[in-house]
mmCIF file of the N, C-alpha and C atoms, coordinates in Angstrom:
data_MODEL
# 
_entry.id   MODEL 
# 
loop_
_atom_site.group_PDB 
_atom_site.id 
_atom_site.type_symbol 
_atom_site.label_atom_id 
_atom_site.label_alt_id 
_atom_site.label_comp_id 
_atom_site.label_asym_id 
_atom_site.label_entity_id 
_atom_site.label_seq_id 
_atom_site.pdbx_PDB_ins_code 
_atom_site.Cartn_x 
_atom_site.Cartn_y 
_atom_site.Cartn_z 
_atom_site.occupancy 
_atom_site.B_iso_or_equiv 
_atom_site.pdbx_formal_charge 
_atom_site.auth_seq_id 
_atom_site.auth_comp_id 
_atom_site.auth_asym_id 
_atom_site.auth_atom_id 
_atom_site.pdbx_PDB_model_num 
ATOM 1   N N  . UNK A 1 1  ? 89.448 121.916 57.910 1.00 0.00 ? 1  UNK A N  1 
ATOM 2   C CA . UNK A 1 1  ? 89.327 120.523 58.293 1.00 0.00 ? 1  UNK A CA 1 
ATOM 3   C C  . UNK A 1 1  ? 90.360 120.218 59.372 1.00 0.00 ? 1  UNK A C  1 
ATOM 4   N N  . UNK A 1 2  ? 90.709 119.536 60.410 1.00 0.00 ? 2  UNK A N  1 
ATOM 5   C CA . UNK A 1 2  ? 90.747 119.140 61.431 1.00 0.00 ? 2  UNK A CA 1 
ATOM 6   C C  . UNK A 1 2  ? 91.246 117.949 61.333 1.00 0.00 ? 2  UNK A C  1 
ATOM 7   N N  . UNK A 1 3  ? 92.707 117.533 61.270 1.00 0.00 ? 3  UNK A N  1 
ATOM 8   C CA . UNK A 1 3  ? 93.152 115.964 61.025 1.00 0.00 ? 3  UNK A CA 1 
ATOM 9   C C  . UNK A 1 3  ? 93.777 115.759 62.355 1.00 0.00 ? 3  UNK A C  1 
ATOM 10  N N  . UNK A 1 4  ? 93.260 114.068 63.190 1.00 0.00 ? 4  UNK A N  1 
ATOM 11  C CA . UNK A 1 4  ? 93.420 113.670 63.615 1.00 0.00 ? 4  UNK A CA 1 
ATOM 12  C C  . UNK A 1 4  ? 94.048 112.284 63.964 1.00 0.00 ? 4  UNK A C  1 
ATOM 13  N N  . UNK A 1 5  ? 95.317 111.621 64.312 1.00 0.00 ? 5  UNK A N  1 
ATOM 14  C CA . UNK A 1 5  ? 95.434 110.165 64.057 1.00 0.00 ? 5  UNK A CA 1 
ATOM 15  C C  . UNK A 1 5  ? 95.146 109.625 65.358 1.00 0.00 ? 5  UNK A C  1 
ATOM 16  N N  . UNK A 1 6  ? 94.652 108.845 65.080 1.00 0.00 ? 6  UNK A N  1 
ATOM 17  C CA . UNK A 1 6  ? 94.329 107.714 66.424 1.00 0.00 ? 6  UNK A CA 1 
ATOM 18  C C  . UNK A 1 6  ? 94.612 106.082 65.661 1.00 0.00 ? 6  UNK A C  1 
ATOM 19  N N  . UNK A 1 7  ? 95.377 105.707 66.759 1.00 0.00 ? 7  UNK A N  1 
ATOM 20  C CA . UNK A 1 7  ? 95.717 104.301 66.996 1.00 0.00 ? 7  UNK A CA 1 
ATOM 21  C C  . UNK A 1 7  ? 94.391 103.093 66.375 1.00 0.00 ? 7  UNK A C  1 
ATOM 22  N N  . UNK A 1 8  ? 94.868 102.022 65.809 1.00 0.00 ? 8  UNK A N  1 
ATOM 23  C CA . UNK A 1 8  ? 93.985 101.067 65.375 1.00 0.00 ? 8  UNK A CA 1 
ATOM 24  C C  . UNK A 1 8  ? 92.568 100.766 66.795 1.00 0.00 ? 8  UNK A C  1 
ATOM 25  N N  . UNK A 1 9  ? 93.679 100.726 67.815 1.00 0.00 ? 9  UNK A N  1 
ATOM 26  C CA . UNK A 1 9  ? 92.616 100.338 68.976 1.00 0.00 ? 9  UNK A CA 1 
ATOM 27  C C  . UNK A 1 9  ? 91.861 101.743 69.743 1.00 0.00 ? 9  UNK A C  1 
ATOM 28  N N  . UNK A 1 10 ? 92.204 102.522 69.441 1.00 0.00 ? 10 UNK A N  1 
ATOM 29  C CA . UNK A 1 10 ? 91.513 103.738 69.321 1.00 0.00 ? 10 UNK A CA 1 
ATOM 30  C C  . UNK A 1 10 ? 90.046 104.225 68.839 1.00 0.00 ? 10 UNK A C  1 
ATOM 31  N N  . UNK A 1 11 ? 90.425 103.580 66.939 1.00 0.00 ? 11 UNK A N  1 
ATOM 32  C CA . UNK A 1 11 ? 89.149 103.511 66.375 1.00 0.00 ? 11 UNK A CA 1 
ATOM 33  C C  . UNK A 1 11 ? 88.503 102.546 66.482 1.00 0.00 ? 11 UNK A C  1 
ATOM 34  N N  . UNK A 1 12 ? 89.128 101.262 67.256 1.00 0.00 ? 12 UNK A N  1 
ATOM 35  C CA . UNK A 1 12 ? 87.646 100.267 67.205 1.00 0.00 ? 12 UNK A CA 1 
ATOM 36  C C  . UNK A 1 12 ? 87.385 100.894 68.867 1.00 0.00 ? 12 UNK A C  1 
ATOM 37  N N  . UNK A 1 13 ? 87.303 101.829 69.544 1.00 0.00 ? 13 UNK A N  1 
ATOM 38  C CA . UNK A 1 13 ? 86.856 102.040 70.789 1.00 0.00 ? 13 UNK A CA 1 
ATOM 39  C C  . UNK A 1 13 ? 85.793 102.634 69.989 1.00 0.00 ? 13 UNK A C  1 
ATOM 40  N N  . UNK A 1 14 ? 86.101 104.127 69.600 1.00 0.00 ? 14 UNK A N  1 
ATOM 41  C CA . UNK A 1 14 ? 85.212 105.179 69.273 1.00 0.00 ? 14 UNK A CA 1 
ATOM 42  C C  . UNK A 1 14 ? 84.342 104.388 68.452 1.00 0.00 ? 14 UNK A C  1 
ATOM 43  N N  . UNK A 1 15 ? 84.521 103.426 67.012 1.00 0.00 ? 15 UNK A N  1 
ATOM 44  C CA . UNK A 1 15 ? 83.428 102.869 66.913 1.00 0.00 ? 15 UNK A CA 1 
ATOM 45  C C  . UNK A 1 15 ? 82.319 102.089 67.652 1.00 0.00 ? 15 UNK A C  1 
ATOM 46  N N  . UNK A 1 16 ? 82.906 101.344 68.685 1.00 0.00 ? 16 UNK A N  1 
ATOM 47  C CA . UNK A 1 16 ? 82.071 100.518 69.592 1.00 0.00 ? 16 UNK A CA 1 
ATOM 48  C C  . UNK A 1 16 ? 80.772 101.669 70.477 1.00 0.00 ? 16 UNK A C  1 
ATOM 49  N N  . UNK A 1 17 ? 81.480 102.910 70.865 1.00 0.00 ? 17 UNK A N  1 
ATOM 50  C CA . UNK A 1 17 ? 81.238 103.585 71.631 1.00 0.00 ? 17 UNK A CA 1 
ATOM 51  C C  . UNK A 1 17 ? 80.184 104.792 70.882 1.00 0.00 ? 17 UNK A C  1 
ATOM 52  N N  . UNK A 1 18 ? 80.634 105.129 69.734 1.00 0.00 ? 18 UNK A N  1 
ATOM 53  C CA . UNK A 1 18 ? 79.608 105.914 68.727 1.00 0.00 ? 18 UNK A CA 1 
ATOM 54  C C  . UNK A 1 18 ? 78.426 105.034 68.626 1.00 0.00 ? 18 UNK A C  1 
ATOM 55  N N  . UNK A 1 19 ? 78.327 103.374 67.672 1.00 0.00 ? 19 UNK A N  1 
ATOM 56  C CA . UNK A 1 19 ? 77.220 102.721 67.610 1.00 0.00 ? 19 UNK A CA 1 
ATOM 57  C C  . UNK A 1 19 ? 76.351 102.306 68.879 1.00 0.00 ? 19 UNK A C  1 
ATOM 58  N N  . UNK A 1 20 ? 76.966 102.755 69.851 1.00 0.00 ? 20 UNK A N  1 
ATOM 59  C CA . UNK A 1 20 ? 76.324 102.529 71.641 1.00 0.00 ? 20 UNK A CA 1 
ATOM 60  C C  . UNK A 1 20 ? 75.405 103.679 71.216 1.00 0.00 ? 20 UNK A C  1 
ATOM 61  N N  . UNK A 1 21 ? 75.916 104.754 71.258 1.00 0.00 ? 21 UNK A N  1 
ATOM 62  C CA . UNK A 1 21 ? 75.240 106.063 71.375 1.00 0.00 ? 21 UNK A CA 1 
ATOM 63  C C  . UNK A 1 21 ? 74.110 106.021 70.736 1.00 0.00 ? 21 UNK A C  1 
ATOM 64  N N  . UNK A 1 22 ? 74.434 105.455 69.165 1.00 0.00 ? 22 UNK A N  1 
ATOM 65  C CA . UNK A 1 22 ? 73.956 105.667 67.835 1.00 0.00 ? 22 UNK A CA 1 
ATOM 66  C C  . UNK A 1 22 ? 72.387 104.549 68.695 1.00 0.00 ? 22 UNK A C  1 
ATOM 67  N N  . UNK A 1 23 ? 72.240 104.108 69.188 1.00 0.00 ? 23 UNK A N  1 
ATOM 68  C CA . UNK A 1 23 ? 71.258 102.823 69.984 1.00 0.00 ? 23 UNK A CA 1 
ATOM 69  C C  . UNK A 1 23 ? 70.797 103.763 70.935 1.00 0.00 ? 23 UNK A C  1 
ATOM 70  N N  . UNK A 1 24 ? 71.025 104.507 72.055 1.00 0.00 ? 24 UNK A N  1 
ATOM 71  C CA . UNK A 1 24 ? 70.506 105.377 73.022 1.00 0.00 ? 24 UNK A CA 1 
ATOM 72  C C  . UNK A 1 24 ? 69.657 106.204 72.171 1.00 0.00 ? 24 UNK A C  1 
ATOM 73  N N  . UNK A 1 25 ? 70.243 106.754 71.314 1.00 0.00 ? 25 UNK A N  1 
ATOM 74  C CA . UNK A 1 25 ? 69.481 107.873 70.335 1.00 0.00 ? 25 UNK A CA 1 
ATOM 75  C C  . UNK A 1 25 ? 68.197 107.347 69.324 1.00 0.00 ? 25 UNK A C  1 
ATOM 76  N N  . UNK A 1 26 ? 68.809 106.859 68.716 1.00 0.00 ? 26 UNK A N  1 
ATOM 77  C CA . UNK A 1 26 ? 67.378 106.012 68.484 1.00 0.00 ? 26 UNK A CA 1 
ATOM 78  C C  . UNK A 1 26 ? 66.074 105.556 69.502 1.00 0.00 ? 26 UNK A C  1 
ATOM 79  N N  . UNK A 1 27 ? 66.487 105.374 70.681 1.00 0.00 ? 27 UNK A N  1 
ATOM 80  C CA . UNK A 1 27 ? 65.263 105.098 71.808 1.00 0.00 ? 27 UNK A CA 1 
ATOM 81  C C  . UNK A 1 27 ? 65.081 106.315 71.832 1.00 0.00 ? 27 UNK A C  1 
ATOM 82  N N  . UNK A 1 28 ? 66.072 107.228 72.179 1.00 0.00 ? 28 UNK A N  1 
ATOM 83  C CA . UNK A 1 28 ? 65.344 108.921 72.607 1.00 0.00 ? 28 UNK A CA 1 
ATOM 84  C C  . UNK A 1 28 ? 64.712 109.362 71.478 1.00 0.00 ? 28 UNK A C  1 
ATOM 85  N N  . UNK A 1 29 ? 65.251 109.490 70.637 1.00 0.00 ? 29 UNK A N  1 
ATOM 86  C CA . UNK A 1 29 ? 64.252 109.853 69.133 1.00 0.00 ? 29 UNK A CA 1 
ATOM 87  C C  . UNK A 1 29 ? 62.770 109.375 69.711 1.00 0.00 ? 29 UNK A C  1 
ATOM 88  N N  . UNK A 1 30 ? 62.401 108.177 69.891 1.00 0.00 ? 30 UNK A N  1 
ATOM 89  C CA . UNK A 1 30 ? 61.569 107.678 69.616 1.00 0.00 ? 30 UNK A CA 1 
ATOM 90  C C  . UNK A 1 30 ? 60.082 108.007 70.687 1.00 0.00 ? 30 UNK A C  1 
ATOM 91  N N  . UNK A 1 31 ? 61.244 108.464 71.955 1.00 0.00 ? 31 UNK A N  1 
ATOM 92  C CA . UNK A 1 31 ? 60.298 108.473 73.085 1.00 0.00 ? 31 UNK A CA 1 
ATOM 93  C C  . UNK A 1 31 ? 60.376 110.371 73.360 1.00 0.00 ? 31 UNK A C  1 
ATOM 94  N N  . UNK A 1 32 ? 60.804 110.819 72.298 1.00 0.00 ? 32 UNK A N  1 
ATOM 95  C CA . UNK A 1 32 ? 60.657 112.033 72.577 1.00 0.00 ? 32 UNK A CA 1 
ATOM 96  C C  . UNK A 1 32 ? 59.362 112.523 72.034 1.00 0.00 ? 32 UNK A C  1 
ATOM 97  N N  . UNK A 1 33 ? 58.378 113.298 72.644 1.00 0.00 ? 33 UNK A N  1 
ATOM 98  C CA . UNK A 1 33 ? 57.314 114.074 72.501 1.00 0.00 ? 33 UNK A CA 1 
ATOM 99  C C  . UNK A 1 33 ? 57.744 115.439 71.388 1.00 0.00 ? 33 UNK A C  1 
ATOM 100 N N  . UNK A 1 34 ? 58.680 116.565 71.863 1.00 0.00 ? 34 UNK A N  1 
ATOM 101 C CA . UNK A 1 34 ? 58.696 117.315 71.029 1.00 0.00 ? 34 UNK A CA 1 
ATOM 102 C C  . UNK A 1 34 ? 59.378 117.193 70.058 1.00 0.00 ? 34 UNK A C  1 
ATOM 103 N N  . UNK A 1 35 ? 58.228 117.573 68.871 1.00 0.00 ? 35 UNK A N  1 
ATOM 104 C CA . UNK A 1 35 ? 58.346 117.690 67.427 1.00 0.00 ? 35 UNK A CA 1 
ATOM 105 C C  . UNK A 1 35 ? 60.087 118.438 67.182 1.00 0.00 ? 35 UNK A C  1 
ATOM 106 N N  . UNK A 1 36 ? 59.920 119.739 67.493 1.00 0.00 ? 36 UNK A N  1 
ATOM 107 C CA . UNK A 1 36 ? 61.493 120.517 67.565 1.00 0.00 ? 36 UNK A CA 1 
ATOM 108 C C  . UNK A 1 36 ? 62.793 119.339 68.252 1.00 0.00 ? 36 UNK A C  1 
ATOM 109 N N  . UNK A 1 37 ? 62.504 119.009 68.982 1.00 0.00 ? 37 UNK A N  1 
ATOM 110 C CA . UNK A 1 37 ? 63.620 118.605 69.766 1.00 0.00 ? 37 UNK A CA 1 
ATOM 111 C C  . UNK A 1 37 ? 64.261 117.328 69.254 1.00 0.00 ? 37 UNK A C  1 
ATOM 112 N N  . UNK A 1 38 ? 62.875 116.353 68.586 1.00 0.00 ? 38 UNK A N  1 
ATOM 113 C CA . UNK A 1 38 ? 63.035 115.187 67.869 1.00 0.00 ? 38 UNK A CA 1 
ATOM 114 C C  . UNK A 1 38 ? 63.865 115.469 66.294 1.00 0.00 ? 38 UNK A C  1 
ATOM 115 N N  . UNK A 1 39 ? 63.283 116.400 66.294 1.00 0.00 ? 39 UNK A N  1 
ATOM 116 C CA . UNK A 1 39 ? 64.649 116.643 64.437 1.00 0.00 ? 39 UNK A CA 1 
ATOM 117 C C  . UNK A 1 39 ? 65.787 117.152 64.917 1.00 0.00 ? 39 UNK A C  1 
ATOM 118 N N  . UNK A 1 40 ? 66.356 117.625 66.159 1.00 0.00 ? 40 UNK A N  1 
ATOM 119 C CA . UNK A 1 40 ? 67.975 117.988 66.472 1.00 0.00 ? 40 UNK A CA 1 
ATOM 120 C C  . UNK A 1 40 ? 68.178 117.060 66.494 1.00 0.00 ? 40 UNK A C  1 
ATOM 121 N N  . UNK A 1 41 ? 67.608 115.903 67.311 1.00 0.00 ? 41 UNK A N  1 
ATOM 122 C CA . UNK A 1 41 ? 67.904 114.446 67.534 1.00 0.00 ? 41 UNK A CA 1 
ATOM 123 C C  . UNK A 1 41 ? 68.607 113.885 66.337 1.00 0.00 ? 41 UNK A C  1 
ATOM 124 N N  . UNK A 1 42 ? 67.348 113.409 65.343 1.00 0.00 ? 42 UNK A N  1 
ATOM 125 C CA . UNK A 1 42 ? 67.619 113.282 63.932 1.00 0.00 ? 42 UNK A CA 1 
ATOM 126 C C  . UNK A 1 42 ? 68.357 113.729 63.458 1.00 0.00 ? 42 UNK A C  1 
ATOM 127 N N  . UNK A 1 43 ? 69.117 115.412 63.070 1.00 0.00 ? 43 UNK A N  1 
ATOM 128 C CA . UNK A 1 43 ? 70.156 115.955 63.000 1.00 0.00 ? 43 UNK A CA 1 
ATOM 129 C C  . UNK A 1 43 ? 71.342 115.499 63.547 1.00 0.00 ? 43 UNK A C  1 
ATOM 130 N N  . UNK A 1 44 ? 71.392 115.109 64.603 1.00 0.00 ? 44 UNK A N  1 
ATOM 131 C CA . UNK A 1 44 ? 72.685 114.818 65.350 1.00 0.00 ? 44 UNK A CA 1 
ATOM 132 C C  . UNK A 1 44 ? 72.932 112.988 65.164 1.00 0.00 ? 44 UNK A C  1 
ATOM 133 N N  . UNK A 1 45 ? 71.594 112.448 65.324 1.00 0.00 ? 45 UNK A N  1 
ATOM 134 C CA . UNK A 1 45 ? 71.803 111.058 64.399 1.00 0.00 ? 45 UNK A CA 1 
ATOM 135 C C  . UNK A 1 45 ? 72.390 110.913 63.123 1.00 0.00 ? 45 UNK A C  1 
ATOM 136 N N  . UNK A 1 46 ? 72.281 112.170 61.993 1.00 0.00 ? 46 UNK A N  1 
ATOM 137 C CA . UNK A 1 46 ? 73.042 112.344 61.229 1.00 0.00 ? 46 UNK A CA 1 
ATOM 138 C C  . UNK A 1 46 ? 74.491 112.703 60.868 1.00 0.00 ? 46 UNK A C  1 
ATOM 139 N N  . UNK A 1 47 ? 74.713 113.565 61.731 1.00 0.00 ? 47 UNK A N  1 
ATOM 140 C CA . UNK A 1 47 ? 75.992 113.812 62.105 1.00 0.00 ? 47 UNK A CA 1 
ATOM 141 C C  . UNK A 1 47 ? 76.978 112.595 62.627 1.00 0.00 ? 47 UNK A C  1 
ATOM 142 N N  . UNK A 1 48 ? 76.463 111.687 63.548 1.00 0.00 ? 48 UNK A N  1 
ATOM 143 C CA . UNK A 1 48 ? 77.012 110.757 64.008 1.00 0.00 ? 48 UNK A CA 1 
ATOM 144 C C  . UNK A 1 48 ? 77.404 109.486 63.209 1.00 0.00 ? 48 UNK A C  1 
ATOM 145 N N  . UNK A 1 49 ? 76.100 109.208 62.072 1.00 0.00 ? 49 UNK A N  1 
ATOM 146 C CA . UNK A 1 49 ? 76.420 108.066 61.563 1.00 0.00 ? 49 UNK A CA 1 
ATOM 147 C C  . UNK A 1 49 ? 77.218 108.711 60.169 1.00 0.00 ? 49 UNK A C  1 
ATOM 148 N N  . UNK A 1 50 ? 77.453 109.930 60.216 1.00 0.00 ? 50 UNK A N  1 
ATOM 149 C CA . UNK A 1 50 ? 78.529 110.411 59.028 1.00 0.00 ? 50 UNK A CA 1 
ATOM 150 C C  . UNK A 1 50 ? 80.080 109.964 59.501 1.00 0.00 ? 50 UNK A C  1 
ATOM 151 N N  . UNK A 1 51 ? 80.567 110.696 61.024 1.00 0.00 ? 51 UNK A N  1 
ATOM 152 C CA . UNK A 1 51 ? 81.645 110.132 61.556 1.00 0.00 ? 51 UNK A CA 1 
ATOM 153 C C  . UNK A 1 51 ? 81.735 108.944 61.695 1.00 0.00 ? 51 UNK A C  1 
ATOM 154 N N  . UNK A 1 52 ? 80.933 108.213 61.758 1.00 0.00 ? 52 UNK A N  1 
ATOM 155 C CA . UNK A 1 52 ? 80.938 106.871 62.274 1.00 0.00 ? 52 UNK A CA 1 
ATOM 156 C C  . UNK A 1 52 ? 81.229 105.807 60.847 1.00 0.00 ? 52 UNK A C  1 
ATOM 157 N N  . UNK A 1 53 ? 80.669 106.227 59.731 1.00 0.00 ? 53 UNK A N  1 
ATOM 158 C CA . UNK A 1 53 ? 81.433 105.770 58.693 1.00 0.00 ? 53 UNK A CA 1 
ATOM 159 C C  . UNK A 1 53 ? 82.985 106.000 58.082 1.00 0.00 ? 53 UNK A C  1 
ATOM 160 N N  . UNK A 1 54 ? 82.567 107.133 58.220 1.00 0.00 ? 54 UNK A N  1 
ATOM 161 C CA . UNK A 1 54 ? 84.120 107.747 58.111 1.00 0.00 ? 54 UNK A CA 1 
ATOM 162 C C  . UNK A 1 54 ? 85.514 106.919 59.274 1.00 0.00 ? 54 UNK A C  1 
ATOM 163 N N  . UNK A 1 55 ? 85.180 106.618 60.320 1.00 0.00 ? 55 UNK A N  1 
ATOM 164 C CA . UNK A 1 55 ? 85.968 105.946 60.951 1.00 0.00 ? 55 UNK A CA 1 
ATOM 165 C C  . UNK A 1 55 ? 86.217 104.586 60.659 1.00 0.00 ? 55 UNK A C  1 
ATOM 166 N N  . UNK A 1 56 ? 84.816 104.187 60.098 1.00 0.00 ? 56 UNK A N  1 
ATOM 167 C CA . UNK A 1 56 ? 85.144 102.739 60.141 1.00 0.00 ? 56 UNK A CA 1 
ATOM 168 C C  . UNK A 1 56 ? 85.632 102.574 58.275 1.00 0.00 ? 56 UNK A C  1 
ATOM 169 N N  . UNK A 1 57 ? 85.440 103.210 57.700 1.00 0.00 ? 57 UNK A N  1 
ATOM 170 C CA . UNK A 1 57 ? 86.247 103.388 56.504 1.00 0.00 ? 57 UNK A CA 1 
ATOM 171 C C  . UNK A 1 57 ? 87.621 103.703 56.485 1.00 0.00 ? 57 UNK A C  1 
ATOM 172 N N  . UNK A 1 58 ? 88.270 104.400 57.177 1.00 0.00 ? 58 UNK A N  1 
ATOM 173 C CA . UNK A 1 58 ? 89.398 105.028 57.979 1.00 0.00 ? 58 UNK A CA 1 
ATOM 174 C C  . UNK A 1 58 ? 89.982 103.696 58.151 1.00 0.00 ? 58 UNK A C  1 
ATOM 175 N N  . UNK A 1 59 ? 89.519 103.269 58.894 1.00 0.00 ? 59 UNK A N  1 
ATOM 176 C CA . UNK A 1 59 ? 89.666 101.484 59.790 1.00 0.00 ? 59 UNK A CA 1 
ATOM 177 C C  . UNK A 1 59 ? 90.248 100.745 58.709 1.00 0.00 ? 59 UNK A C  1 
ATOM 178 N N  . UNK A 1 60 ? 89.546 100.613 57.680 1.00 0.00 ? 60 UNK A N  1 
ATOM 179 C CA . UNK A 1 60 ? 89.526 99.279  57.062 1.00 0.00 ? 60 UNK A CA 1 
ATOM 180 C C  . UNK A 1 60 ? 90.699 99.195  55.963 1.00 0.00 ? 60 UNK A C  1 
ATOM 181 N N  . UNK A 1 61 ? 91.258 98.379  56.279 1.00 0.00 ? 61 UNK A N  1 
ATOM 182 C CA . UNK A 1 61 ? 92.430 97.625  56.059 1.00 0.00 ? 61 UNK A CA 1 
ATOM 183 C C  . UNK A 1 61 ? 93.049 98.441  54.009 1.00 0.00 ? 61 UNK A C  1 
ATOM 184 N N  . UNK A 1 62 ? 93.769 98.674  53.975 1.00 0.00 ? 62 UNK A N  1 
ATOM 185 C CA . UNK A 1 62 ? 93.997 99.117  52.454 1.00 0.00 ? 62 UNK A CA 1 
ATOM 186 C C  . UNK A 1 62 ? 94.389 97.599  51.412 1.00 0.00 ? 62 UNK A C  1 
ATOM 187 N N  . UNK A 1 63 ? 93.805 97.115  50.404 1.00 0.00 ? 63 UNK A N  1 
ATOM 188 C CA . UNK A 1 63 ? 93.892 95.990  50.086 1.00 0.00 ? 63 UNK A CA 1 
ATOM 189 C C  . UNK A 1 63 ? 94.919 96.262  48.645 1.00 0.00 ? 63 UNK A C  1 
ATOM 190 N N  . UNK A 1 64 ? 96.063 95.346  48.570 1.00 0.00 ? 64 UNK A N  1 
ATOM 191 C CA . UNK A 1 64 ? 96.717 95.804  47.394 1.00 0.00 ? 64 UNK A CA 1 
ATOM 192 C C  . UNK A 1 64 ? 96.171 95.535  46.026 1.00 0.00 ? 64 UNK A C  1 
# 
């Protein structure tokens, strides 16, 4: 595993900037023709909205 710290304003970039993506991909998913190429898509849509929780869980504030 691979630990990384980044700054508060760090992770609200990469989040802003992942859920951008996470929106491009979804159109390409959608307008893609091949069957093969459309499940890497899907695959990598998966991958993304795994980090992408993980950050914004990361994010969120520890409550006492």
């Amino acid at each position: 595993m691979v630990r990384v710290e980044f700054t508060t304003e760090e992770v609200n970039e990469l989040v802003r900037v992942l859920e951008q993506y996470l929106g491009d991909l979804r159109a390409e998913i959608y307008d893609t023709d091949s069957s093969f190429f459309k499940e890497e898509l899907r695959q990598e849509k998966g991958v993304v909205n795994q980090a992408l929780a993980r950050l914004k869980a990361a994010a969120e504030p520890i409550k006492p």
